[in-house]
Every structure is written in structure tokens, then in C-alpha cells.
C-alpha positions in Angstrom: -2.5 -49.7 15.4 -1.4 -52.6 13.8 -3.6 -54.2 10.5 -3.3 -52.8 6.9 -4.9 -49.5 6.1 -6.5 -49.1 2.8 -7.6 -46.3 1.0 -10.5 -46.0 -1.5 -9.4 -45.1 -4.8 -12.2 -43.9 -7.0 -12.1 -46.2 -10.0 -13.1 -46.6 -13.9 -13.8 -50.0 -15.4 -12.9 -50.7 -19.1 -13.2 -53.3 -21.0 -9.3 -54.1 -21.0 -9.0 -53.2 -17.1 -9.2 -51.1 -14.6 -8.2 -46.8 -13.9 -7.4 -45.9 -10.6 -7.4 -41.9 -10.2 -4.6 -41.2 -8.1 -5.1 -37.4 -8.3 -6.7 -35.0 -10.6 -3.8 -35.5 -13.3 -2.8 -38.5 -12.6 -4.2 -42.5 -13.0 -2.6 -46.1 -12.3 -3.9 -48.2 -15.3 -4.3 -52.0 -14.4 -5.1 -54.5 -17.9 -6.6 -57.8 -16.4 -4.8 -60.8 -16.4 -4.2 -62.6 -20.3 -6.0 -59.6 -22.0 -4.9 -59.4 -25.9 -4.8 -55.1 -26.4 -6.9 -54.7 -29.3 -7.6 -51.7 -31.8 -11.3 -51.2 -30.2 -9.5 -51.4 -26.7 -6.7 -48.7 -27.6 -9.9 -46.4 -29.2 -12.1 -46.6 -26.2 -8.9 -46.3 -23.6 -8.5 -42.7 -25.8 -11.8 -41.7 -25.7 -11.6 -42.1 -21.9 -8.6 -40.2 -21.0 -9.6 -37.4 -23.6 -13.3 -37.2 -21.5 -11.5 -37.2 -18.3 -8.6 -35.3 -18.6 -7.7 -31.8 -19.9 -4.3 -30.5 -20.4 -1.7 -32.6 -19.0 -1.7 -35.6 -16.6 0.1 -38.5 -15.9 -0.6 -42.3 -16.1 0.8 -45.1 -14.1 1.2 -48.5 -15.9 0.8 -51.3 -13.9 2.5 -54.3 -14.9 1.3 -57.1 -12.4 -0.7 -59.0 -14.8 0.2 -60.4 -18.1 -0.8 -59.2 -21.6 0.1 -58.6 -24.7 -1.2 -56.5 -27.5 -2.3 -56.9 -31.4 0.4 -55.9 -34.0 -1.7 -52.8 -35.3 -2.9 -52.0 -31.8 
């Protein structure tokens, strides 16, 4: 066989990025490119993991793209 395989990776779509759910405790989180983190970002980012996790889990930060973040964020 010769190509790339992919696999797909059930997703979430914030308004900072994207969540890729690697497993049932455990998500790669991708910000878009030139995103500025903000206090509204870092509240809904919360309110997402708190709806879709329960006891522990694990997050994957994905550096690839470039952004930065507000002072209070």
C-alpha cells in the first residue's frame, strides 16, 4: 500500500480553534493561526472541557500556529 492513511478524528470548533478528541480522556487543542487568547476565549474553552469531560483527562497543545494571549487572559 503505499499513499498516506488518515484517520477521522471527531472534532469541536471554537471560536479560538479547533479540539481534536484523541480518546475519551484525552484532546489535541489546535488555536488558529494569529489568534490573540482573550478572557471570553479562556471562559468558553472552560465551559467546554467542563461539558465534555468528567474526572480526569488530558489535553494536547498544539503549537504549529502562532498566538499569543491578553495579559489577564
Amino acid at each position: 500500500m503505499t499513499g498516506v492513511q488518515t484517520c477521522a478524528l471527531p472534532i469541536s470548533i471554537l471560536s479560538f480553534g479547533v479540539i481534536k478528541h484523541l480518546g475519551d480522556q484525552m484532546s489535541e487543542v489546535v488555536v488558529d493561526e494569529g489568534v490573540e487568547i482573550n478572557d471570553a476565549m479562556v471562559d468558553e474553552f472552560h465551559t467546554y472541557l467542563g461539558e465534555r469531560y468528567k474526572g480526569f483527562f488530558a489535553l494536547l497543545i498544539d503549537k504549529k500556529n502562532s498566538y499569543t494571549y491578553t495579559f489577564s487572559a
